[in-house]
C-alpha positions as CSV (number, residue, x, y, z in Angstrom):
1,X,0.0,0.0,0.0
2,X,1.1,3.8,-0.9
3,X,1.5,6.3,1.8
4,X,0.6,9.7,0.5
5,X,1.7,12.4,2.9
6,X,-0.6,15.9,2.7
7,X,-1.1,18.8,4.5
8,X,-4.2,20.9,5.6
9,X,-6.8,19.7,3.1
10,X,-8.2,23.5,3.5
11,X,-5.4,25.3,2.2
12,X,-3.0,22.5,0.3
13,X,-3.0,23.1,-3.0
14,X,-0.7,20.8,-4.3
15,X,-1.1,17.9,-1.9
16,X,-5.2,18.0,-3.1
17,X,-3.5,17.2,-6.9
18,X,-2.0,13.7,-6.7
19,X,-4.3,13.0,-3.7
20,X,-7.1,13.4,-6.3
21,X,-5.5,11.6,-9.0
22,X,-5.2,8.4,-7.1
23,X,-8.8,8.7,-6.2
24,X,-10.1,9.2,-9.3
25,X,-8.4,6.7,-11.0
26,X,-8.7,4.2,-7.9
27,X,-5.4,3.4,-6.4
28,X,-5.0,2.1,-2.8
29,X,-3.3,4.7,-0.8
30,X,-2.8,5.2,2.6
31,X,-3.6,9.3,3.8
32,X,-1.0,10.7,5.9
33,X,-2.3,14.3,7.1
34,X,0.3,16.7,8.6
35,X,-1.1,20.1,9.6
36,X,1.5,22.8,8.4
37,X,3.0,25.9,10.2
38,X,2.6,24.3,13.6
39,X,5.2,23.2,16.7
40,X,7.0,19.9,15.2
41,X,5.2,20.1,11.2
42,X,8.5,20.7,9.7
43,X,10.0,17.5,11.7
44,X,7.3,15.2,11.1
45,X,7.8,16.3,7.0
46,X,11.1,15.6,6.8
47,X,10.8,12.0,8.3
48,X,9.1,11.6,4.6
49,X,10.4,14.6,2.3
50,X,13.8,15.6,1.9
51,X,12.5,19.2,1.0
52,X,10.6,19.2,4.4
53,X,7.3,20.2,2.3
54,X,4.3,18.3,0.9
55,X,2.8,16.3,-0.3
56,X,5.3,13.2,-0.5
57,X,4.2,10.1,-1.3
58,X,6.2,6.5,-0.1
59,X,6.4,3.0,-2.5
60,X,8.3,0.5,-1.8
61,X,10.2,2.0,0.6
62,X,11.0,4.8,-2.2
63,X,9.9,8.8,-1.5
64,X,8.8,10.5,-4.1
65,X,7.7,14.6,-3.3
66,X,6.6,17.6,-5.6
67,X,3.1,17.4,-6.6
68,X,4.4,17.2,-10.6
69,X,6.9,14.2,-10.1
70,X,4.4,12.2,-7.7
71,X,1.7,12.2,-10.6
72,X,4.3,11.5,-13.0
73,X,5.4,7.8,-11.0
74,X,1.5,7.0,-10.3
75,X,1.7,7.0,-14.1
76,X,4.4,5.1,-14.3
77,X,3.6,2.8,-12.1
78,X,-0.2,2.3,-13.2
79,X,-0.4,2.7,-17.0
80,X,-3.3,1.3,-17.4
81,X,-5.1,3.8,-15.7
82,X,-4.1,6.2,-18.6
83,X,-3.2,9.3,-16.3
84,X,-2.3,11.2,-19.3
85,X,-3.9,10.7,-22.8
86,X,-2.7,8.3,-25.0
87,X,-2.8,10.3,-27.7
88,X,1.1,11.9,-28.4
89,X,0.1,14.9,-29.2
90,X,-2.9,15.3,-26.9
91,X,-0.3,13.9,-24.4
92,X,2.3,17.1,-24.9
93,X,-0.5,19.2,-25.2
94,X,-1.3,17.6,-21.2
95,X,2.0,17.8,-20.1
96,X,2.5,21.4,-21.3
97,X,-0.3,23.2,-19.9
98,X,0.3,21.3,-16.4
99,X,3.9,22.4,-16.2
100,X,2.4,26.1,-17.0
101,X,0.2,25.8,-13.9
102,X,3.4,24.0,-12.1
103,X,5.9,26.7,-12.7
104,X,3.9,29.4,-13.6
105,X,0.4,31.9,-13.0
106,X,2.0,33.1,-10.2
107,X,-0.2,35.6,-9.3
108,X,-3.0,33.7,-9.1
109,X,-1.1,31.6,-6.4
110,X,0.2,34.1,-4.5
111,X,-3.4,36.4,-4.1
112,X,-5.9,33.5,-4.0
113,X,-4.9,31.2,-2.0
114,X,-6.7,28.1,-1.6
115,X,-9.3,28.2,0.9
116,X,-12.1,25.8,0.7
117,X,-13.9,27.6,3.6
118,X,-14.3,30.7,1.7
119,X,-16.9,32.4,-0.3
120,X,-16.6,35.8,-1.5
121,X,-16.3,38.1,-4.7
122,X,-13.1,38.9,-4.7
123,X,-13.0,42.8,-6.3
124,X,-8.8,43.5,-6.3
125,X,-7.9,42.1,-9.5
126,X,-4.4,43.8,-10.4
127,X,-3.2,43.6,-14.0
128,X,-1.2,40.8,-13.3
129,X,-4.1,38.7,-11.7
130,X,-6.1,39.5,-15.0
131,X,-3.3,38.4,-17.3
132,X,-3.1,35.2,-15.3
133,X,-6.8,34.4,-14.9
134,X,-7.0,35.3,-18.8
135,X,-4.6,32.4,-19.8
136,X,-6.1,29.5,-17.4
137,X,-9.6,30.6,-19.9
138,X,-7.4,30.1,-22.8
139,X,-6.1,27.3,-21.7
140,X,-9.4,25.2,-20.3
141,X,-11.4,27.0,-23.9
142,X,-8.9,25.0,-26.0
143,X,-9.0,21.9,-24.7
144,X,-12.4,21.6,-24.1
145,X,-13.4,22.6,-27.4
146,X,-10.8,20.0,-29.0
147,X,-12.6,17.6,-26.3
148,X,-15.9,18.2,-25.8
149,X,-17.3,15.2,-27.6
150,X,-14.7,12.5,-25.6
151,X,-15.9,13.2,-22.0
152,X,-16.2,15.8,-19.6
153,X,-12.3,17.0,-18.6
154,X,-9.7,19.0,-20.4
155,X,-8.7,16.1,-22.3
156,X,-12.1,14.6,-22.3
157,X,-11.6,11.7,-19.7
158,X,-9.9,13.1,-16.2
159,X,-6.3,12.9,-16.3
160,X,-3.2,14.6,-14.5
161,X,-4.0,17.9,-16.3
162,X,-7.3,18.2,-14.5
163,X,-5.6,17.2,-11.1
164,X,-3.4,19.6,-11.8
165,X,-6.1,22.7,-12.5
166,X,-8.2,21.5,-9.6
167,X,-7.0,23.8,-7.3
168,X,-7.7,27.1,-9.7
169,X,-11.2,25.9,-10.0
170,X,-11.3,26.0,-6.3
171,X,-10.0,29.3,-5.9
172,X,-12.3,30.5,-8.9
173,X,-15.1,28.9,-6.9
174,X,-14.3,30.6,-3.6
175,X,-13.3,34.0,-4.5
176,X,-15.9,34.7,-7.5
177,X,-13.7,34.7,-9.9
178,X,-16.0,35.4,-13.5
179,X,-15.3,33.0,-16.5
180,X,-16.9,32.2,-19.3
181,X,-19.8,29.7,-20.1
182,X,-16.7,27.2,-21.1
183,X,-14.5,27.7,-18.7
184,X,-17.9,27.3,-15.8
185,X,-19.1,24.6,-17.4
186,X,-15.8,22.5,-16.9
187,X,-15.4,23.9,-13.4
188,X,-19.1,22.6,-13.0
189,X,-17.7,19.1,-13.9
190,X,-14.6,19.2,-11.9
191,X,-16.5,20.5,-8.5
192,X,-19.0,17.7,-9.4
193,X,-16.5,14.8,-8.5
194,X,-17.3,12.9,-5.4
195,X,-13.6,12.8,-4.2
196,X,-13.0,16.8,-4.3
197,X,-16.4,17.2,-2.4
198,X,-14.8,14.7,0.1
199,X,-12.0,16.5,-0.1
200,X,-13.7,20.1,0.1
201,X,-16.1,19.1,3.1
202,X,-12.8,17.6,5.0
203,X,-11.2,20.9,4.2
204,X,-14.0,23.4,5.9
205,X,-14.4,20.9,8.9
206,X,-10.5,21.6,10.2
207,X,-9.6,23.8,13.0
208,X,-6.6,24.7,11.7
209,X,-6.4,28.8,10.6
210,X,-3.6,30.6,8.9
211,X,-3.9,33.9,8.9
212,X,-1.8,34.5,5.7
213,X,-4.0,32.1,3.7
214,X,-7.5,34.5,4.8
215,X,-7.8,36.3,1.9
216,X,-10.7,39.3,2.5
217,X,-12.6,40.8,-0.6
């Protein structure tokens, strides 16, 4: 069994991505919750993570962190459960819009942070917040108008690039973020998903409150 280390489900943003991977395409893992930014968190992290952060994930007594490389060896290690699409192109298409969000948008990141507790309109959208917010439309436009007839996801059935947008849709969802009827209709399908309303529900009931991730309107 896989151990897949995570931090607060409210505010983790990139240990909700392979977490919801490996439920979505059914693999057996074992959760490992570590509440961040508290007495003895960094400790307990680097038991499992060199880099001290989440998520991490164990296999056969291997560690594997960054939210990016973990999906990448669930592929590997399940290819049968088609994580990305088979298709080659479709499949640098994939790999090139989730190393975008992984490296990039970092405006987005660093004003709305994920918070599954909150619901507001969020009204300070800076030039750079635009631009960024522009480009994930772009992005989730194209491939669901090259997919729209193949499934419900980016690349029609889910695969790491939706795991890896998941988080944005949250953050569109809880600060008010306005898209078009494209861009809400896939957020519709992601925020339908059983596991990411698990995974939202366990995220409001924490106690757990950073101040730094309470973004006001």
């Amino acid at each position: 069994m896989h151990n897949l280390i995570i931090g607060n489900k409210n505010y983790s943003s990139w240990s909700l991505r392979p977490w919801l991977l490996m439920k979505v395409k059914n693999v057996p893992f074992n959760e490992i919750k570590i509440p961040l930014y508290i007495e003895g968190s960094k400790d307990k992290l680097l038991r499992f993570s060199p880099s001290g952060k989440v998520p991490a994930f164990e296999h056969e007594g291997n560690s594997v962190w960054d939210s990016l490389a973990i999906c990448e060896h669930i592929a590997d290690l399940y290819p049968e459960k088609k994580c990305w699409p088979e298709n080659i192109n479709e499949r640098a298409l994939a790999r090139s819009i989730s190393n975008e969000m992984h490296s990039g948008l970092l405006a987005i990141r660093n004003t709305l942070h994920m918070n599954c507790r909150k619901s507001i309109t969020f009204k300070n959208i800076t030039q750079e917040l635009k631009a960024d917010i522009t480009r994930v439309c772009e992005i989730w436009q194209l491939c669901r108008k090259q997919h729209s007839n193949s499934g419900k996801f980016l690349f029609g059935e889910f695969s790491i690039a939706d795991a890896m947008y998941a988080p944005i849709v949250l953050r569109f969802n809880s600060y008010g973020i306005e898209v078009g009827d494209v861009e809400k209709e896939y957020m519709n399908n992601l925020l339908s998903i059983h596991s990411l309303k698990e995974w939202i529900a366990d995220g409001i009931q924490e106690k757990e409150h950073l101040a730094e991730c309470e973004v006001e309107a």
